[in-house]
VEXNU-176734 format. One line per field, with one value per residue (C-alpha): residue in one letter; x negated, y negated, z. Coordinates in Angstrom, 1 decimal. Layout:
N
resn	c(A, ...)
px	c(X, ...)
py	c(Y, ...)
pz	c(Z, ...)
This chain:
83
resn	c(X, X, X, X, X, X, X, X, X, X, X, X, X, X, X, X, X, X, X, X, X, X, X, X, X, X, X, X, X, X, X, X, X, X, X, X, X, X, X, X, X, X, X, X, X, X, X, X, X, X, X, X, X, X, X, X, X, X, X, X, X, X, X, X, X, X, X, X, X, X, X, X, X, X, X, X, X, X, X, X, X, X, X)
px	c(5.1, 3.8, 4.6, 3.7, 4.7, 4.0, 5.5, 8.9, 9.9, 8.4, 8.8, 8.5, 8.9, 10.4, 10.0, 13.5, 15.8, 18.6, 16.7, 13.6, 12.7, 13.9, 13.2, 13.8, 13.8, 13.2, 15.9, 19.7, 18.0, 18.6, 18.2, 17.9, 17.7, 17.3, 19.1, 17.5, 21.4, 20.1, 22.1, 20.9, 22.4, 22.1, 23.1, 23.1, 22.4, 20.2, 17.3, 14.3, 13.7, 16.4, 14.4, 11.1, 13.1, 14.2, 10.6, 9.6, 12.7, 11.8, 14.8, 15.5, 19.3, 19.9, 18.8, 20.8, 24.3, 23.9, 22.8, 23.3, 26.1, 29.6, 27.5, 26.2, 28.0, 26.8, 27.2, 26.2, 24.3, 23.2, 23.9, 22.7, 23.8, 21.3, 22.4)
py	c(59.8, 58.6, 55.5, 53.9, 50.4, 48.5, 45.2, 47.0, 49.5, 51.5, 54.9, 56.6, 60.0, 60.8, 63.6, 64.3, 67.2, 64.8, 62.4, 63.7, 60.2, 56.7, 54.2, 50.1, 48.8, 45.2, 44.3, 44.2, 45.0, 48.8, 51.7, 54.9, 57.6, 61.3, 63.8, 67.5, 68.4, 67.5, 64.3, 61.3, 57.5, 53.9, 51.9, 47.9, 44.8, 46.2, 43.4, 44.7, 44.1, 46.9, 48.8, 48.4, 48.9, 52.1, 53.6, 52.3, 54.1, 56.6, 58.8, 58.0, 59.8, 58.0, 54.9, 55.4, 56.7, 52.8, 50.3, 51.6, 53.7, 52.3, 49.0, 48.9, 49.8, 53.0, 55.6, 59.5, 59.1, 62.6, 65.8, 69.5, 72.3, 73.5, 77.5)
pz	c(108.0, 104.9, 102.8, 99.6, 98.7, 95.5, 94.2, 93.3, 96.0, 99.1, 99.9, 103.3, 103.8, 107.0, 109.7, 110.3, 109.8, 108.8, 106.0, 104.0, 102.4, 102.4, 99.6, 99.3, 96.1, 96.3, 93.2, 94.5, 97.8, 97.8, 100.2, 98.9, 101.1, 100.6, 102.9, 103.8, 102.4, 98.7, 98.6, 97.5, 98.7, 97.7, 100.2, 98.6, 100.0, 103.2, 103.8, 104.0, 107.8, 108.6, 105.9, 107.9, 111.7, 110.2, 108.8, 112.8, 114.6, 117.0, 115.3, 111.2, 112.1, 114.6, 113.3, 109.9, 112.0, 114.5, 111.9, 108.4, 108.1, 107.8, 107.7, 104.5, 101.0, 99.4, 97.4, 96.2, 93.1, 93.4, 95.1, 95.5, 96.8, 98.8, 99.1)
């Protein structure tokens, strides 16, 4: 797993089947997270520690399904169909 930060957002890109990269942005607080399906998430108003717990997690999916999903607001801003 590798990860770049800088004063504006981090990226970390992941080693699961289910999520290929995750990215905080520190303005509005937003996760955006890339999925191996081609979609692309914001999720708003995560804090940075869940961020961090989440790059940490032993499994990014199952992380995402207990403490982000249906937790946090988001959103598709993108999508592919990966065929």
């Amino acid at each position: 797993m590798k990860t770049y930060r800088n004063d504006i957002y981090n990226h970390t890109f992941t080693n699961s089947s289910f999520i290929e990269k995750a990215s905080w942005f520190n303005e509005g607080n937003i996760l955006m997270l890339t999925f191996a399906t081609g979609s692309v998430w914001h999720y708003y108003d995560v804090p940075f520690e869940i961020y961090s717990a989440f790059t940490k997690a032993p499994s990014h999916g199952k992380y995402f399904n207990e403490n982000i999903r249906n937790i946090y607001s988001g959103e598709r801003v993108y999508y592919t169909s990966q065929v």
